[in-house]
C-alpha positions in Angstrom: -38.3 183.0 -38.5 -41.5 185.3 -38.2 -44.5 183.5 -39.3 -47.2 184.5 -41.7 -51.2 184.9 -41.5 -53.4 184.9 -44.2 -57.1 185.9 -44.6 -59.5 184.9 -47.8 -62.0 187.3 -48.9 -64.7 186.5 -51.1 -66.8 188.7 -52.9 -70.1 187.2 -54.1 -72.6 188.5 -56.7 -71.4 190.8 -59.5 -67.6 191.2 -60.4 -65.4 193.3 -61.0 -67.1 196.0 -63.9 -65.0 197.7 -65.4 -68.2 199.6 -67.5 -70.9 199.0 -64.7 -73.5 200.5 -67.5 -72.1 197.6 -70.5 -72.0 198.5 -73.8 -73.6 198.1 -77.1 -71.9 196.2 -79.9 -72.6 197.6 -83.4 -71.5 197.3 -87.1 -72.3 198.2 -89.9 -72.8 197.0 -93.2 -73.2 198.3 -96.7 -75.1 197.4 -99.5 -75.8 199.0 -102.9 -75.3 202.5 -101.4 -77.0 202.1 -97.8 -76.0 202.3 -94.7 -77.2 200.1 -92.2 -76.6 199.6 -88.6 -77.3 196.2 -87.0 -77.0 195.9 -83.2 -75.3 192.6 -82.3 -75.8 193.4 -78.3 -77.2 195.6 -76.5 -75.3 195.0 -73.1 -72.1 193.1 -72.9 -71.5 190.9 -69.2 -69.8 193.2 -67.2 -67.6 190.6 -64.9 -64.8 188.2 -65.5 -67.4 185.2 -65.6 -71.2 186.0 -65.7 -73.5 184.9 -63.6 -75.3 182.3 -65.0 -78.6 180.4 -64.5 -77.5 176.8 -64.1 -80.4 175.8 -62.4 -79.3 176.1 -58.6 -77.5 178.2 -56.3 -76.4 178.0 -52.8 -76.7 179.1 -49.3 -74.9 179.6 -46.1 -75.6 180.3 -42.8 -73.0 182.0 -39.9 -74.8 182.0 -36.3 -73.0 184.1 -33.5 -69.6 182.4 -33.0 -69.6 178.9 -31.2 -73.3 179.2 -31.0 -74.8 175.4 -30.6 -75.7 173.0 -32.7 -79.1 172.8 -31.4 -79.5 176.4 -31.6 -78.2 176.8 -35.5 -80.9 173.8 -36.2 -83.5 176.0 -35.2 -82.6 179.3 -36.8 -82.0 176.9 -40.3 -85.5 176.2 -40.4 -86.2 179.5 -39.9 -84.1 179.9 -43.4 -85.7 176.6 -44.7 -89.4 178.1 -44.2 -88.5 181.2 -46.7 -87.5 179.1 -49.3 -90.6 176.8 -48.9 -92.3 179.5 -50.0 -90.1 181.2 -52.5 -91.3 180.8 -56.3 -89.4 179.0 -58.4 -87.6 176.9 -56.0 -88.2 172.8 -56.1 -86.4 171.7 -53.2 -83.6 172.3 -50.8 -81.1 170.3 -49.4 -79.9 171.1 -45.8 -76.1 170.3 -43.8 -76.1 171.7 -40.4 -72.6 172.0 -39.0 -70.3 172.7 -42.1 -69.7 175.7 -44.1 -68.8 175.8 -48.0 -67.0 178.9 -47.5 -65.2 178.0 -45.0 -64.4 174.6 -45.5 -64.8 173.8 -42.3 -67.1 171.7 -39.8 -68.5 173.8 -36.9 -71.5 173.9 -34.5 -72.4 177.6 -35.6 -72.3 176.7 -39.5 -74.9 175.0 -41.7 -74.9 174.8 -45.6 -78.2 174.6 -48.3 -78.2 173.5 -51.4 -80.9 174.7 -53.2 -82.6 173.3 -56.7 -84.6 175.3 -58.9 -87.2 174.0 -61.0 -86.9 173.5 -64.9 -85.9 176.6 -66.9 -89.6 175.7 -68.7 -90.8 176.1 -65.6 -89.2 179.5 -64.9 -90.2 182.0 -68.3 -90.5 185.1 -66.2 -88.1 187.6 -65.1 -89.5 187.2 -61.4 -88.4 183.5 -61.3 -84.4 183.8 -63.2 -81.8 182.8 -60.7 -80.7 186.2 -59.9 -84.4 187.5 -58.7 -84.9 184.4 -56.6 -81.4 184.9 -54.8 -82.3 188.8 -54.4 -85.7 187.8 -52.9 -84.3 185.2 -50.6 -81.8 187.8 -49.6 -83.8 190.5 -48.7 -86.2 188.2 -46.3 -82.9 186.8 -45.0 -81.4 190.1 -44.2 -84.1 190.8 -42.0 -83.9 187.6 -39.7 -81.9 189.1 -36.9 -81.0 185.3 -35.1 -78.3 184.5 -37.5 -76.6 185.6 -40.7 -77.1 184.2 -44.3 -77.0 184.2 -47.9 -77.6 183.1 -50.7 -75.1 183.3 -54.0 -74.3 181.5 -56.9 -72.2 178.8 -57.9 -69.2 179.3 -59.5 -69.6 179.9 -63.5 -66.8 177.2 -64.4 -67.2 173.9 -62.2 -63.9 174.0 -60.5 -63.4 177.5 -60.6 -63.4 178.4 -56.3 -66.8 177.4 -54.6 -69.0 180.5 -55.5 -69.3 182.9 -58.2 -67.5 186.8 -57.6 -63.8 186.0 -57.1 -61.3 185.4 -54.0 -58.8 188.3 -52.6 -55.9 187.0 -50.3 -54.6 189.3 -47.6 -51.4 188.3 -46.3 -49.1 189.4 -43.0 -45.6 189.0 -43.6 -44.4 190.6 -40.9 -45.8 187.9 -38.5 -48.1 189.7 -36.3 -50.8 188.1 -33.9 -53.9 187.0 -35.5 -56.0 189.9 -33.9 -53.6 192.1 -35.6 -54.8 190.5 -39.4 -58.5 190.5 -38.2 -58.6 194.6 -37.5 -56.7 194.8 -40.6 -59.0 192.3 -42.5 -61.5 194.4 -41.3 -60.6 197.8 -42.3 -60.0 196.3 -45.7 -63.4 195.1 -46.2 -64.7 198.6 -44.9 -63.4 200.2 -47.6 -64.5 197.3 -50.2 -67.9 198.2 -49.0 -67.6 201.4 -50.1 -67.5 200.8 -53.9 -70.8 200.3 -55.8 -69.1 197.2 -58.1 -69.1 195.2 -55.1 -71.5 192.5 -52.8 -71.9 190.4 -50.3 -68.5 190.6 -49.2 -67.4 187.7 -46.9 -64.1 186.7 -45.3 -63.5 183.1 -43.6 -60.9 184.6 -41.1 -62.7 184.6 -37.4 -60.5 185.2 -34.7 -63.0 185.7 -31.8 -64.6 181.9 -31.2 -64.4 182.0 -27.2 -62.0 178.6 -26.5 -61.6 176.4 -23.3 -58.3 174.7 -22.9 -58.6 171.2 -21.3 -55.9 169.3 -20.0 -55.8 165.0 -20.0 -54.1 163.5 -17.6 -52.6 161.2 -19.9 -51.0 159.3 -17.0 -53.6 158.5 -15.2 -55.7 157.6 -19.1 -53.5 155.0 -19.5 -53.3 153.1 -16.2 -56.9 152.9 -16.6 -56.7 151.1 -20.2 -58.4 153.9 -22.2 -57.0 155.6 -25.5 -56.4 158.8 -25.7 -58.3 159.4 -28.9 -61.4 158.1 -27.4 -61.1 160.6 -24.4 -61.0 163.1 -26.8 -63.6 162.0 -28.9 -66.2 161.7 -26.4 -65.1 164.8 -24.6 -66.4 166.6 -28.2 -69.7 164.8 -28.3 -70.7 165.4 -24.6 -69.9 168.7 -24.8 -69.7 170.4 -28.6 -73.6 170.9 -28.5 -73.4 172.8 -25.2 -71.1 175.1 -26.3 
């Protein structure tokens, strides 16, 4: 039986418009002969679920693949030093070797959590949730040692781990995996190409270099050691270098 591959796709910031401009709600109302128009809204949300200031937003950083712990340390405090200095942020919280995204624990990953201060505190249009991200965006576009981001959290708790929504891509014919990856590829090329869309991502990464290493399980247990712990070790001696 053939076996399937699967790529996620997540597309961060605005959603899906289907009227990128909005739209104004009227109606009208009429008393003793006059005709009055009263403007209930003057721009409607364009996307399935608004963005929406909730006080916080997140942040994740993707270093070259299987880059070293040591070495996505260092470019993270490169990321922590523009939001030290980013109005309207009160602190940030750092995890260096997971992704949110992802949902996965790797060397070349780290995750911020990032807390705005009070909504008192943050009056103008400069400090709202979606300036600071845009801010902390365009400094971080222009670090060239890693990649990151910041977006929102989802607007329902629950509802997938950022705002935007999730697109599955699917082979059913049961190609290789480099096969999916040029096609995940070419997909997101063309969803680059229309304005609704931003800060498209994809969790599929089929090019992490990989060194096969074989136990001699024989010889492990003659000498009165468990395999797990051969293993174990094997990851903390060597993950960092790699």
């Amino acid at each position: 039986m053939p076996t399937t591959g699967c790529a996620r796709t997540d597309f961060l910031g605005p959603s899906f418009q289907a009227n990128p401009d909005g739209a104004a709600a009227q109606s009208r109302l009429r008393r003793e002969g006059c005709d009055t128009a009263l403007l209930i809204g003057d721009r409607l949300p364009s996307g399935f679920l608004p963005t929406e200031d909730q006080g916080y937003f997140y942040l994740n950083i993707q270093l070259p693949d299987a880059a070293s712990l040591q070495r996505t340390d260092a470019f993270t405090k490169e990321v922590e030093s523009v939001l030290k200095r980013t109005n309207g942020v009160q602190y940030y919280s750092t995890i260096v070797g997971s992704s949110l995204l992802t949902q996965t624990n790797a060397t070349y990953s780290a995750f911020v959590f990032v807390a705005l201060k009070p909504w008192d505190q943050r009056k103008t249009k400069a400090t709202s949730i979606q300036s600071i991200m845009e801010s902390v965006n365009s400094q971080l576009d222009r670090m060239p040692a890693g990649h990151a981001f910041a977006f929102s959290p989802p607007a329902i708790s629950g509802v997938g781990t950022s705002g935007g929504f999730s697109f599955m891509l699917e082979d059913r014919v049961g190609n290789d995996v480099p096969y999916l990856a040029d096609n995940t590829q070419r997909f997101l090329d063309a969803a680059w190409k229309r304005p609704e869309l931003t800060r498209l991502n994809s969790s599929l990464n089929a090019k992490v270099p990989q060194v096969l290493v074989e136990v001699d399980k024989d010889k492990v247990l003659k000498q009165g050691v468990e395999i797990d712990d051969v293993y174990s070790t094997f990851v903390r001696s060597w993950a960092p270098c790699l």
